[in-house]
N, C-alpha and C positions, 0 to 999 in steps of 0.2 A: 504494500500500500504506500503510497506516494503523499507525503506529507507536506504542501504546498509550500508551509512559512518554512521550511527545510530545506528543501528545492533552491527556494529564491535567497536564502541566507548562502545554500551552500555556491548558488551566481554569483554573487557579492565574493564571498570570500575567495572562489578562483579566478576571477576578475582580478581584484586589486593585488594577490599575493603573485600568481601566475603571470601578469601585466608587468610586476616590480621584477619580478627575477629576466621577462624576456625584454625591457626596455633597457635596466637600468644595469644586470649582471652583464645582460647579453652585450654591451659595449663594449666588454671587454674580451671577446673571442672574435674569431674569423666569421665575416672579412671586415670586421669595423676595427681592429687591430692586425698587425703581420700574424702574429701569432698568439694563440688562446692563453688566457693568464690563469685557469684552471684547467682541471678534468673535467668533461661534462657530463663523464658517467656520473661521478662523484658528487658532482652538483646538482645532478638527479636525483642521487637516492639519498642526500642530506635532507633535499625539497620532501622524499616521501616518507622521510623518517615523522621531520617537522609535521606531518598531519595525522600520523598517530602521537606524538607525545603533546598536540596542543588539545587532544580530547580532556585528561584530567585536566589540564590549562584552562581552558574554555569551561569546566563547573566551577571551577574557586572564581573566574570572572561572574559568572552570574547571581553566585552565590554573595560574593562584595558588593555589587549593583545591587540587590534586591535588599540585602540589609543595609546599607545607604539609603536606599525609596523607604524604608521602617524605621527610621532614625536609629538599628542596633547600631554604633560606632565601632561598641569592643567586640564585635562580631566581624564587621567591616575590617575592620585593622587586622583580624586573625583573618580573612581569608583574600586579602591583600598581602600580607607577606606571604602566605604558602603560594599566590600567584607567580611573585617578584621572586621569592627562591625557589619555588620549580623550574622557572625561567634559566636561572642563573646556572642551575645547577645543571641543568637539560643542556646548557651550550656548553659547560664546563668538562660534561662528559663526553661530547662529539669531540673538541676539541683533544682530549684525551685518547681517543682512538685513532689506534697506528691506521685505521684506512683513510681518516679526514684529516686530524690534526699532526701530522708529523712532517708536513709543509708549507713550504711560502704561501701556497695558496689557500691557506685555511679559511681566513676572513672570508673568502666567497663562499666556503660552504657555510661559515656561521650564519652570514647575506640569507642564502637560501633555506637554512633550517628554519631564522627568526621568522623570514615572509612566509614561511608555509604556517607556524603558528599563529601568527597575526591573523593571517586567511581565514582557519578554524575558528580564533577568539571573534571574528569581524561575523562567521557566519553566525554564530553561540545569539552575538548582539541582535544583530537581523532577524533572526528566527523567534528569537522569545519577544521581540515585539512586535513580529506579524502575527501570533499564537495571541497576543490577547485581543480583545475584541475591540471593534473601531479605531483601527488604524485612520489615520489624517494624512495630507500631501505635506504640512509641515513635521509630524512626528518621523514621517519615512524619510525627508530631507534631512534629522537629524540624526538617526540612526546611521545612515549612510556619512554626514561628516565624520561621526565618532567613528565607524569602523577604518577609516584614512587615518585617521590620529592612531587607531592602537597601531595599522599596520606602520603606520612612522616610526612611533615608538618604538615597537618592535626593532628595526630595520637600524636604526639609529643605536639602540641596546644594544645589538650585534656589536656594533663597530667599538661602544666605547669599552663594551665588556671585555676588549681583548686583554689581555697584560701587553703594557707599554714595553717597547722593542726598540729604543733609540735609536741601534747601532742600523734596524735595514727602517727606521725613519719612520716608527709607525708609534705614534701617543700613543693612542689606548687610555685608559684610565684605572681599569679591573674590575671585577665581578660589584663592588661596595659604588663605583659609580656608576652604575647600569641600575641598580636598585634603586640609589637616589634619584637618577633621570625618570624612571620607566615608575616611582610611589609616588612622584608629582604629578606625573600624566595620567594616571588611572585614576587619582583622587580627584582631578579636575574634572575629567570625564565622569566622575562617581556620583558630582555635585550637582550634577542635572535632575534628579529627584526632589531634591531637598531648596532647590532655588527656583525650580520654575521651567520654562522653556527657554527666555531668554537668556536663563542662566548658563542650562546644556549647552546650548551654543555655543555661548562665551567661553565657556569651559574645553569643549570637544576644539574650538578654531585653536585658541591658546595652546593646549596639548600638540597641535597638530602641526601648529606653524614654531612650536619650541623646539618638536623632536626633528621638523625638515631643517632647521639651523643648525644641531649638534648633526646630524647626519653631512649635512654640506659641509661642514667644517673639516671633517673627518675622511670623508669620500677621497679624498686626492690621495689616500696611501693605496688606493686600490693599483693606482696606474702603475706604482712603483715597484710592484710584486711583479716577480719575474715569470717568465713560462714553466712548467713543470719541466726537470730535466736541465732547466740555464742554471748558471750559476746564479747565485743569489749577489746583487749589487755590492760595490764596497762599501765601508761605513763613509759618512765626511769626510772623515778626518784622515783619511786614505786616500779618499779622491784627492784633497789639496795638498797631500804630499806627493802626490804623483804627476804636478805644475812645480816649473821653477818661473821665476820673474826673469825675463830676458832684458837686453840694454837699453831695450825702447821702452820700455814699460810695461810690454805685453806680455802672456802667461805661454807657455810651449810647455808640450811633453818634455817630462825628464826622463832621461835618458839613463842607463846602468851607471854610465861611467860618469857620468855629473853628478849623480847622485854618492857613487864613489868618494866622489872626491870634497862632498857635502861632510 
């Protein structure tokens, strides 16, 4: 039997998640690059893992919204962090296995694990508000911003959750900054019960347009991840030893024997 508000939760969520990995990963493989900066098996089956492990995901979100709509708080806060550390701990473990994380290319499969949960958590949204009765063109315009805010958040959690990697140029921040990003954005989105419609709004654009700033900010270490198989870039401070300053002013390869004699 075919469950309508299910159906169109589960359009929504492979729309936005399935759309993020083919516009925004897909940039980075052939032919919109020389050569692909992942596996795409790999990136395949991190995207299919992402939509078994955002099933539990997707209850502790519904479960946090509905006790926010009841004013429980300390109920709200207890099934907000098992969100935010399922979350954490679900990329912590990808990245831990020798098939996803034991290369340059990790960050795209984290990319892809996060948007396939995002996808799930966006359908969760969709769906429990097509399920109750008298749906509106404005309450469906608002479910629909909120599900682009989580899959941002999402998207943007990936990136900052990495652990910081200086030397091949990638910030990160760690598992404790992905919590803080991703318990501001789901409490804002949470606050649309409790405030009103004007409020969800206000709530779900702010989530939405905070988590597309840490994500853009971040984005630019994608490019710098090498092909599977290249060698991984020097650090900095490698590359500017590997310039001497010549007579004119300008910078040349240094040479064995200059450097020799350095």
């Amino acid at each position: 039997m075919v469950v309508p508000s299910l159906s169109l939760g589960a359009l929504v969520g492979v729309a936005l998640s399935g759309g993020f990995v083919y516009w925004e990963i897909g940039k980075y493989a052939t032919p919109q690059v020389p050569a692909t900066l992942f596996d795409e098996r790999r990136e395949i089956f991190a995207y299919t893992a992402g939509l078994f492990v955002g099933v539990p995901l997707a209850v502790a979100l519904i479960l946090f919204l509905d006790s926010m709509a009841n004013g429980a708080l300390p109920g709200a806060a207890i099934f907000l962090v098992a969100l935010l550390a399922g979350t954490e701990v679900a990329q912590w473990g990808l990245l831990r296995a020798r098939y996803w994380g034991r290369s340059e290319s990790s960050p795209f499969y984290a990319l892809g694990y996060r948007a396939s949960i995002g996808g799930i958590l966006a359908l969760a949204v969709v769906a429990q508000y097509l399920s109750a009765p008298g749906p509106t063109a404005p309450g469906i315009a608002l479910v629909l911003v909120q599900s682009a805010a989580i899959l941002v958040l999402e998207v943007a959690g990936a990136l900052i959750s990495l652990p910081p990697r200086p030397r091949a140029g990638r910030p990160g921040g760690g598992p404790l900054s992905g919590v803080l990003i991703g318990g501001f954005g789901f409490f804002l989105i949470g606050l649309g019960p409790l405030g009103g419609e004007a409020a969800a709004f206000a709530g779900a654009l702010v989530a939405l347009a905070g988590g597309w700033l840490i994500y853009q900010r971040l984005r630019p270490m994608l490019a710098t991840i090498p092909p599977p198989g290249a060698p991984p870039p020097a650090p900095p401070a490698e590359r500017a030893r590997a310039y001497r300053r010549t007579a004119d002013g300008t910078e040349a390869p240094e040479s064995d024997g200059s450097a020799a004699l350095r």
